[in-house]
DOKOL-751326 format. One record per atom (N, C-alpha, C): x, y negated, z; chain; residue number from 1. Coordinates in steps of 0.2 Angstrom, whole numbers, padded with zeros to 4 digits. Atoms other than C-alpha are relative to their C-alpha. Last residue first. Example, Ala and Ser with C-alpha at 12.3 -4.5 7.8 and 13.67 -1.06 7.14 Angstrom:
// DOKOL-751326
> x_y_z_c_k
> -0004_0006_-0001_A_2
> 0068_0005_0036_A_2
> -0004_-0005_0003_A_2
> 0004_0006_0000_A_1
> 0062_0022_0039_A_1
> 0004_-0006_0000_A_1
END
This chain:
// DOKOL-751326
> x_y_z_c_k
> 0001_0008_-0002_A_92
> -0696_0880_-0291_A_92
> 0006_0000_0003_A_92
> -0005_0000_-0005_A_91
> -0697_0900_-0298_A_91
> 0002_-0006_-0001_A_91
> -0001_0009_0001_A_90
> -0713_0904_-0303_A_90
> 0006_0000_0005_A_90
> -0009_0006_-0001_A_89
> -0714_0923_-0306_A_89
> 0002_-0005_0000_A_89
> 0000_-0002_-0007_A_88
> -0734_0928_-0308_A_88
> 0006_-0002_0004_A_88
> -0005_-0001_-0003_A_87
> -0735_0917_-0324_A_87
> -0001_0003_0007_A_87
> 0002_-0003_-0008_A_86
> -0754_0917_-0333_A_86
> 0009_0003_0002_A_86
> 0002_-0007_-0003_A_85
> -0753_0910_-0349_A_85
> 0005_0001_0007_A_85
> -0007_-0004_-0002_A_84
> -0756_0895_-0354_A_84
> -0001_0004_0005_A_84
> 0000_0003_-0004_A_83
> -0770_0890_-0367_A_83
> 0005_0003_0004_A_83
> -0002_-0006_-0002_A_82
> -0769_0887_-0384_A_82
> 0000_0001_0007_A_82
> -0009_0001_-0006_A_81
> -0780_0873_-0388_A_81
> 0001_0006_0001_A_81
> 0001_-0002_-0008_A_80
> -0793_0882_-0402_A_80
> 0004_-0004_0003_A_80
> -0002_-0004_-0004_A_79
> -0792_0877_-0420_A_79
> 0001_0000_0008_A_79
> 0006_-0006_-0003_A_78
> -0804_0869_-0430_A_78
> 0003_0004_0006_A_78
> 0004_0002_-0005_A_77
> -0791_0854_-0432_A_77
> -0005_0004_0005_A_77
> -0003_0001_-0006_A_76
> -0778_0864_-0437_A_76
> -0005_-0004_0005_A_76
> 0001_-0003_-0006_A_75
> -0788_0870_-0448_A_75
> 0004_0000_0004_A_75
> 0007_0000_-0006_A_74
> -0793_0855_-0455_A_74
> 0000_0007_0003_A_74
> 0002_0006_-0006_A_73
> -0773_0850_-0457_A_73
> -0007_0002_0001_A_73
> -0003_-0002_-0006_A_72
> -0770_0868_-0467_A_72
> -0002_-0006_0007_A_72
> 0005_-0003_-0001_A_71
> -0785_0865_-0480_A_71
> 0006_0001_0007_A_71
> 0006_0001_-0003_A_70
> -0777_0848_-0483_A_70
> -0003_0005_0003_A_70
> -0002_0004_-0010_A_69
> -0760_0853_-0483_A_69
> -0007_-0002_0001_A_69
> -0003_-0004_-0002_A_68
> -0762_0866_-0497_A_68
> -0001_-0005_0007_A_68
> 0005_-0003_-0002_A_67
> -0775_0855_-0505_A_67
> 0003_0007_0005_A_67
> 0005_0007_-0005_A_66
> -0762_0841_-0507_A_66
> -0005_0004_0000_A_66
> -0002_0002_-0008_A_65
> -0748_0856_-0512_A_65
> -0004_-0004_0004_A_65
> 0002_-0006_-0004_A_64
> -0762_0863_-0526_A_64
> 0006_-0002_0006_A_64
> 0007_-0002_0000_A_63
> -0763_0847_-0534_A_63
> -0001_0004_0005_A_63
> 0004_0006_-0006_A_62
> -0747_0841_-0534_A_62
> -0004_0002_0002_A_62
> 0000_0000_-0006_A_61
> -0745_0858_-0544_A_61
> 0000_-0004_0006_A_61
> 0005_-0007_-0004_A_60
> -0757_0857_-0555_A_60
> 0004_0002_0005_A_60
> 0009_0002_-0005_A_59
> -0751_0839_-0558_A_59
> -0003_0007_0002_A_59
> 0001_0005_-0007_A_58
> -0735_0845_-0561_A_58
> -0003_-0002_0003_A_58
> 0000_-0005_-0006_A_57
> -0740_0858_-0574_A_57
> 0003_-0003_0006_A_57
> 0007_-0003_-0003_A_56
> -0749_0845_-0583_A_56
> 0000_0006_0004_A_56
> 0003_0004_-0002_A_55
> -0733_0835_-0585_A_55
> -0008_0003_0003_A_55
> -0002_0000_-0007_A_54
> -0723_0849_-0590_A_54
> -0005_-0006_0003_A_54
> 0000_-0007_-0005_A_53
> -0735_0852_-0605_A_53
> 0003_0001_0008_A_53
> 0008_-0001_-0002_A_52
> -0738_0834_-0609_A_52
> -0001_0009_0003_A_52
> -0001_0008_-0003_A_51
> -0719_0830_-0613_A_51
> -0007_0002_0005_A_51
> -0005_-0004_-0006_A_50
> -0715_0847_-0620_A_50
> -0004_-0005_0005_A_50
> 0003_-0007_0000_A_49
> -0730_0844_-0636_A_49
> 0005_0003_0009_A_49
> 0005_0001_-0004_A_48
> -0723_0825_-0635_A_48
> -0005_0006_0004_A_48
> -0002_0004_-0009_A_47
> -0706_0832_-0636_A_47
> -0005_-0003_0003_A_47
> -0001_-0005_-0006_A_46
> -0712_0842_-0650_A_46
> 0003_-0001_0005_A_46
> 0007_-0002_-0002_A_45
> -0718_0828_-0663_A_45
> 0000_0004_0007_A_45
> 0006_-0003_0003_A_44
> -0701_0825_-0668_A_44
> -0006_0001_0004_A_44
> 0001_-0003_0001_A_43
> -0685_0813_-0663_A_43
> -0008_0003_0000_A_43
> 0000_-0003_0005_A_42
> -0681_0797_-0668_A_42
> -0003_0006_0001_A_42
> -0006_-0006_0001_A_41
> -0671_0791_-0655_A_41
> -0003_0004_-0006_A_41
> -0007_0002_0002_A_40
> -0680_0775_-0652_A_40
> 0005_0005_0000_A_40
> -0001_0008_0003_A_39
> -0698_0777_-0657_A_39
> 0006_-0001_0001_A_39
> 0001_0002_0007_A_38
> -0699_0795_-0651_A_38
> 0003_-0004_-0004_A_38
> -0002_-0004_0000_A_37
> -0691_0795_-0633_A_37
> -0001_-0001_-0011_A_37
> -0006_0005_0001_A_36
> -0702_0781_-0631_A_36
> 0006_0004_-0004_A_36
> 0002_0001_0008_A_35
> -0717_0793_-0636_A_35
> 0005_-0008_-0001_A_35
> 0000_-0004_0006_A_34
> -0710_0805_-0624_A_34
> 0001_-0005_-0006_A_34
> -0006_0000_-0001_A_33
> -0708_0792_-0609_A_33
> 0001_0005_-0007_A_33
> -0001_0002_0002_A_32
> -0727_0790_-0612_A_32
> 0011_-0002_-0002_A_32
> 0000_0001_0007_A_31
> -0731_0805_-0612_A_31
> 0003_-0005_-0002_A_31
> -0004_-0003_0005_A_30
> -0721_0809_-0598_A_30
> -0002_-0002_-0004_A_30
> -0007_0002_0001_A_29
> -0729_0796_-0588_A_29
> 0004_0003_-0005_A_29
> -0001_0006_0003_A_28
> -0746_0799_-0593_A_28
> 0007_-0002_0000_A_28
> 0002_-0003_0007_A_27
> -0745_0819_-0589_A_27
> 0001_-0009_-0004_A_27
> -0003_-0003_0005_A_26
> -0738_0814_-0572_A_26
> 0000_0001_-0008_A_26
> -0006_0003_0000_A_25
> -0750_0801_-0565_A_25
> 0006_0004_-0006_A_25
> -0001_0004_0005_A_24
> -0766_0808_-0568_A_24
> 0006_0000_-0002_A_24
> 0004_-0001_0005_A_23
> -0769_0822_-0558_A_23
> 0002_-0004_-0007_A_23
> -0006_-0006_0000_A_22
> -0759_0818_-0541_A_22
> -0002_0002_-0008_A_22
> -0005_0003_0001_A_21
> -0767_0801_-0544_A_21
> 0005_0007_-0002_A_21
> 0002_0002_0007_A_20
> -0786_0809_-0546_A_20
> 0008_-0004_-0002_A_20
> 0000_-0007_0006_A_19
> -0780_0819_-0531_A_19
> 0000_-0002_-0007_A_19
> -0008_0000_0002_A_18
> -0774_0802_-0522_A_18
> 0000_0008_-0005_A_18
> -0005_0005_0005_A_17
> -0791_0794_-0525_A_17
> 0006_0004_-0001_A_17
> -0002_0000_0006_A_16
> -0800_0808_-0520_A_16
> 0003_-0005_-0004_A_16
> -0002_-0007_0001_A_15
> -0794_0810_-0503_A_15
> -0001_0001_-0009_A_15
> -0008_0000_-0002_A_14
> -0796_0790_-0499_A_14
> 0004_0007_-0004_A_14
> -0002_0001_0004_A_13
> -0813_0793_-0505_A_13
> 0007_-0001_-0003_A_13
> 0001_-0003_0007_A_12
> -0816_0804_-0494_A_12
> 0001_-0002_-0005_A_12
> -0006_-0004_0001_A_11
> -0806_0796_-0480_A_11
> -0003_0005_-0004_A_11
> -0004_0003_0004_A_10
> -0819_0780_-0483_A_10
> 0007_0007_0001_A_10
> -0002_-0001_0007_A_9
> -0832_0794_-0480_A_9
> 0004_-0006_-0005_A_9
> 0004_-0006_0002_A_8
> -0830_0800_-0465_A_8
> 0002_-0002_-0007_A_8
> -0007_-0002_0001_A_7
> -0822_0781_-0459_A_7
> -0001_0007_-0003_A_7
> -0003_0005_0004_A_6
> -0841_0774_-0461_A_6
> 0007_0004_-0002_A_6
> 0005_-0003_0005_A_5
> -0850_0791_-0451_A_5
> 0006_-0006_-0008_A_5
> -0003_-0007_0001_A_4
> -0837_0786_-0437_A_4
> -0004_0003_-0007_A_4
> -0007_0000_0002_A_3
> -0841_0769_-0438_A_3
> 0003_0003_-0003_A_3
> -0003_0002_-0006_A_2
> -0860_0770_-0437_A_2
> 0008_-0001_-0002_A_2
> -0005_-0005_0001_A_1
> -0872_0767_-0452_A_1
> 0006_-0001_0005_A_1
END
């Protein structure tokens, strides 16, 4: 296996590690920051129900900005060099 084929697919894995981060992360913090919320202030059921809503709408969007830049950087890569254009008036 050569180098360039080895790095391939450690920046794949690389890629889903931080998705399953952008994914994860939020929804566990809230909740857990909910179920603190609970135990020492007491209140009800529906801050965990708030807690895990926003929390999943933050991962979706973490989500869709790391596939926003990812689909932007490979085509940045596919694309052309731009070339230069053609000056009749050079003035040195």
């Amino acid at each position: 296996m050569s180098v360039n084929s080895m790095m391939k697919v450690f920046k794949g894995v690389v890629l889903v590690g931080q998705l399953g981060f952008y994914l994860v992360t939020p929804p566990v913090l809230l909740a857990i920051l909910a179920h603190w919320l609970q135990s020492r202030f007491g209140w009800g059921t529906w801050i965990m129900v708030v807690a895990i809503v926003v929390g999943l709408l933050s991962s979706a969007s973490g989500a869709y900005n790391f596939y926003r830049k990812l689909t932007a950087s490979e085509a940045k890569k596919k694309k052309p060099p731009e070339e230069t254009p053609v000056v009749f008036f050079r003035h040195e």
